[in-house]
C-alpha positions in Angstrom: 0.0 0.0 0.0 1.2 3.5 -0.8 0.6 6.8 0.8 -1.2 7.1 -2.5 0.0 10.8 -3.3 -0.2 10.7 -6.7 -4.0 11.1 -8.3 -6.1 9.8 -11.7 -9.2 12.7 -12.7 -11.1 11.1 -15.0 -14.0 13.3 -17.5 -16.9 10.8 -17.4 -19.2 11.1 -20.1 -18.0 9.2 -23.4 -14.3 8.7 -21.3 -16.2 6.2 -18.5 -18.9 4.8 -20.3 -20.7 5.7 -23.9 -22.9 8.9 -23.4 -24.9 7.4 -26.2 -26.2 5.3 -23.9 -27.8 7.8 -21.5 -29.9 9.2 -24.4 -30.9 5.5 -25.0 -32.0 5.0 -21.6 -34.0 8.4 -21.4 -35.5 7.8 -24.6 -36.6 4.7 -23.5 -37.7 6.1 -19.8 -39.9 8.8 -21.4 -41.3 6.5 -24.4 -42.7 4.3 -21.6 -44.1 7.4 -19.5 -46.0 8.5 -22.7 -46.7 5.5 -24.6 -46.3 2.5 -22.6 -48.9 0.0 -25.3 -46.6 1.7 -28.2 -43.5 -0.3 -28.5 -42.7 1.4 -31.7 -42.1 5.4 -30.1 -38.6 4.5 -28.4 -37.3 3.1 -32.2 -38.8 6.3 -33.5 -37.2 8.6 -31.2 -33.8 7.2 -31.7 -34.4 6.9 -35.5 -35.2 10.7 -35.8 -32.3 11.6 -33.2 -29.8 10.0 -35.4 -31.4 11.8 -38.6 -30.8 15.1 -36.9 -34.1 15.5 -36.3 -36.1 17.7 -32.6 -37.2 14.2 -31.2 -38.6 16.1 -28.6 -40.6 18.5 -31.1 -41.7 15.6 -32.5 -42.8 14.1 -28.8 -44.4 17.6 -27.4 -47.0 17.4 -31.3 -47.3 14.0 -31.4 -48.2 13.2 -27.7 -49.4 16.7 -26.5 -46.5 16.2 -23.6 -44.8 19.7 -22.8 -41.2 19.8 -23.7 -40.7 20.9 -19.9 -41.8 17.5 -19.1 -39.5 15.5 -21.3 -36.4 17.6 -20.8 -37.1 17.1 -16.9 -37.9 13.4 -17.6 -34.6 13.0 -19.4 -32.4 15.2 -16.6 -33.7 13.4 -14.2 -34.4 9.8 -14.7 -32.1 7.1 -13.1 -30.2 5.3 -16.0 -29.8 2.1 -17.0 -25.7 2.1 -17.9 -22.7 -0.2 -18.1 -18.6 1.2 -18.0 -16.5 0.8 -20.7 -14.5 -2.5 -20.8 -11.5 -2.6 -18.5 -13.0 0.6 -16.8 -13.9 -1.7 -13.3 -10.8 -3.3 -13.5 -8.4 -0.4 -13.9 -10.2 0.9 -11.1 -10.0 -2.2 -8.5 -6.3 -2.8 -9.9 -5.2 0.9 -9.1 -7.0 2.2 -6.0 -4.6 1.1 -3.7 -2.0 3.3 -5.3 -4.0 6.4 -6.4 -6.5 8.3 -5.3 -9.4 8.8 -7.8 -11.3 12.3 -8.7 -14.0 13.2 -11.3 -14.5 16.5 -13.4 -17.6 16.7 -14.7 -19.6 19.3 -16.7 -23.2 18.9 -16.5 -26.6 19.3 -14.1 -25.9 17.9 -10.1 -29.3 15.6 -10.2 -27.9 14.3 -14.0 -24.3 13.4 -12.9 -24.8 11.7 -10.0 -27.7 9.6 -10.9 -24.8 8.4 -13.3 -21.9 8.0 -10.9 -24.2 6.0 -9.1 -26.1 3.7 -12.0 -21.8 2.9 -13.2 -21.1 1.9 -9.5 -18.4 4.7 -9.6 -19.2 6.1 -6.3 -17.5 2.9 -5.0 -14.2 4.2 -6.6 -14.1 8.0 -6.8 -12.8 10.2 -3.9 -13.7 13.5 -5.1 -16.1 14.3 -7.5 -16.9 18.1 -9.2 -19.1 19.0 -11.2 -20.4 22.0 -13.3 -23.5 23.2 -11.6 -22.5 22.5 -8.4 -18.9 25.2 -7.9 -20.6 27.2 -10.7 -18.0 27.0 -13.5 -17.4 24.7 -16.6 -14.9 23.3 -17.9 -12.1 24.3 -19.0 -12.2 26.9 -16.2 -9.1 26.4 -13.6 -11.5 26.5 -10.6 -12.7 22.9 -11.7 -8.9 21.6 -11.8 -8.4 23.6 -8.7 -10.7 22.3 -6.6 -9.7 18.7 -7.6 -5.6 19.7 -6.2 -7.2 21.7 -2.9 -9.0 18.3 -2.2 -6.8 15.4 -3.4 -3.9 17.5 -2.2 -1.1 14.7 -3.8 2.0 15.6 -5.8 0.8 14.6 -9.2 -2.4 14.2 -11.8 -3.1 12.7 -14.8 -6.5 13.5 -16.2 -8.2 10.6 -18.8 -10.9 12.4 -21.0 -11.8 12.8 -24.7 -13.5 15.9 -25.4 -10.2 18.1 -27.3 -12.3 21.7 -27.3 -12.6 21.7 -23.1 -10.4 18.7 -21.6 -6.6 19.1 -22.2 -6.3 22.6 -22.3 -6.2 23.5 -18.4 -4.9 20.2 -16.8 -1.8 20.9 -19.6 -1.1 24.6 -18.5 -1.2 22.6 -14.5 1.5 20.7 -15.3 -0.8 17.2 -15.5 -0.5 14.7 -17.7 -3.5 14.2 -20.3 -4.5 11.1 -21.6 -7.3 10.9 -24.7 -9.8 8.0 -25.0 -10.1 8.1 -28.8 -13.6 7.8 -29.7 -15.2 4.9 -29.6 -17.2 4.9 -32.4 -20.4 7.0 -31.0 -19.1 10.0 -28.8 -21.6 12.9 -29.0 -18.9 15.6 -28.8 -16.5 15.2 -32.2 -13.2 15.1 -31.4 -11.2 18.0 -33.1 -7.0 16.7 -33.0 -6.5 19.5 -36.0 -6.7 22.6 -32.5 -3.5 24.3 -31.6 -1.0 22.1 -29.1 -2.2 23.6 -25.6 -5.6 22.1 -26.6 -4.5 18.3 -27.3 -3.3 15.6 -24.4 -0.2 14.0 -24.2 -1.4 10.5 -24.9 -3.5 9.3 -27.4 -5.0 5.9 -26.8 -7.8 3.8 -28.3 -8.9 1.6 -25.2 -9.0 0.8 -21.4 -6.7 -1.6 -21.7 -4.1 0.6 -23.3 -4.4 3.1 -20.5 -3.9 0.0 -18.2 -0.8 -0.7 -19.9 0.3 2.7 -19.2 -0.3 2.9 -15.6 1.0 -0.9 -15.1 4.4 0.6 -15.8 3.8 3.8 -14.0 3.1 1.2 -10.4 6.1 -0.1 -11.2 8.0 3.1 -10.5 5.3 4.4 -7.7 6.3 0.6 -5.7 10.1 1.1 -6.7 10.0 -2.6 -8.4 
């Protein structure tokens, strides 16, 4: 066991688990609110997402629901959602040696009913987000609150999103780790912004990042 003084802030939407998959659970939480005989509305509602289309336009006319209703339907609902491979594992293989932090952007309710559907609050030692210190990423007061709290002598942050992640964790001194996409992030990733806005490691799984910090114990245990 180390004095674990050395910490891992992870971003959590499409870097923990696929965001993709919290639509699909909301869409499928209100379609069963509104229309629970019609099986055929939560097919439609992800159809028309993916053709760019106001599902909940189409929802509010369709169904005479108020949009008010749905947006708090889909902010507030507990998810049905599953981690990333390797994501448990890095986390049971590591905590002994690190202490664990999330930065988060997004509504207090929304998050946590998130942290908590993953099983992350097993893990996670500190955990910010947006709405509840008032500031967004990539604001330093995010990053700051996450070194006032963790308090360890360095941080590596894992996320994906190039416009907001990298940019203020860099300019701290951490080191930045990218989880290419996976096929379905909601955010594009944008690799063509100047240097100050890209991480220092690229990778395309879990298990590459497990790699990395397999060789980083190593050092941390002097072995």
């Amino acid at each position: 066991m180390t004095s674990k003084n050395n910490a891992i802030v992870f971003d959590l939407d499409d870097t923990l688990y696929p965001e993709i998959d919290y639509l699909k659970s909301a869409y499928q939480f209100i379609s069963e609110r509104i229309a629970p005989i019609d099986k055929t509305l939560y097919s439609l509602m992800i159809e028309k997402y993916f053709k760019n289309e106001n599902v909940f336009d189409y929802v509010e006319k369709t169904y005479n629901v108020d949009k008010s209703q749905l947006l708090n339907w889909y902010r507030t609902h507990f998810p049905h959602l599953k981690l990333y491979p390797h994501v448990e594992c890095f986390l049971k293989n590591f905590r002994d040696d690190f202490k664990f932090a999330i930065i988060t952007d997004g509504r207090s309710i929304t998050q946590r009913n998130k942290i908590k559907s993953l099983g992350l609050d097993l893990y996670i030692d500190t955990i910010i987000i947006s709405e509840e210190i008032g500031s967004e990423k990539p604001s330093l007061a995010n990053f700051d609150k996450v070194e006032q709290l963790l308090n360890c002598e360095s941080y590596c942050y894992i996320a994906d999103n190039t416009k907001k992640d990298f940019v203020t964790p860099n300019m701290m001194g951490w080191l930045t780790i990218c989880l290419n996409d996976q096929g379905n992030n909601i955010h594009n990733q944008d690799f063509s912004l100047p240097n100050e806005f890209l991480p220092d490691i690229r990778v395309s799984s879990w298990q590459e990042i497990e790699n990395i910090f397999s060789k980083k114990i190593k050092l941390i245990r002097g072995k």
